[in-house]
N, C-alpha and C positions, 0 to 999 in steps of 0.2 A: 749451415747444415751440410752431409757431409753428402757428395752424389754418390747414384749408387752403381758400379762398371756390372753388366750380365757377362756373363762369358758359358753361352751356350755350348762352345768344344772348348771344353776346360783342360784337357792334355796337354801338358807342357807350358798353360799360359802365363806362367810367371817364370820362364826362366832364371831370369837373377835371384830366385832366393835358391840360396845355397844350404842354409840350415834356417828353421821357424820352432816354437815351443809349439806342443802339443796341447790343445786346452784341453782343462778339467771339466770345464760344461759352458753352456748356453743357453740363453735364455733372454725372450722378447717379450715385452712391452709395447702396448698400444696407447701412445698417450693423446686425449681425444683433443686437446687444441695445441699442440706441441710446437708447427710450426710457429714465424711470425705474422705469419697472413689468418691464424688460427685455427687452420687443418689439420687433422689428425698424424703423427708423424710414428714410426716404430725405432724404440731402442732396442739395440743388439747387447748384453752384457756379455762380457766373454772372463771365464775366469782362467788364470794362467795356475800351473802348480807353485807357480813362485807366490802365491798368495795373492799377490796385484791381480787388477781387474782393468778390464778394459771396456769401455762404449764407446757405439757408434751410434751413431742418427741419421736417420732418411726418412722422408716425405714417404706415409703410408699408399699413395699413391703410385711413387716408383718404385715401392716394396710390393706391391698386390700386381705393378705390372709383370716385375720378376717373375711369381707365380703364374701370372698366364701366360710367361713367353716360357719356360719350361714345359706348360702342359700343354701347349702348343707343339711344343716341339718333339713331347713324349704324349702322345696322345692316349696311351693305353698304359700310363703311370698308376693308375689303381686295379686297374683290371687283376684277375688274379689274385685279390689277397685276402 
């Protein structure tokens, strides 16, 4: 399975990419015993304009922690809408 990097100051953190394709959309998947241990894990689809498609995998668990280390770190993320 594939881990999953947060990068809470996201500015600049990937400098070596020079040029990336833009996706057409995205879209996740919760598959309820995905990993091998049998834990729920979430697929990322990503569709490219070139037609290809792309997935990723991570353990539903370092996907939901993502989610609260961002709203951790933006506490007032819904406020306002």
């Amino acid at each position: 399975m594939i881990p999953l990097s947060i990068h809470l100051d996201g500015d600049n953190c990937w400098p070596e990419m020079k040029e990336w394709i833009e996706a057409e959309g995205l879209q996740i998947a919760v598959l309820p015993g995905g990993t091998s241990s049998g834990r729920p894990s979430v697929t990322i689809r990503i569709e490219l304009p070139t037609g290809e498609t792309v997935l990723a995998q991570t353990s539903a668990r370092l996907f939901c922690s993502a989610g609260r280390m961002i709203t951790s770190r933006y506490p007032d993320l819904f406020e306002g809408d």
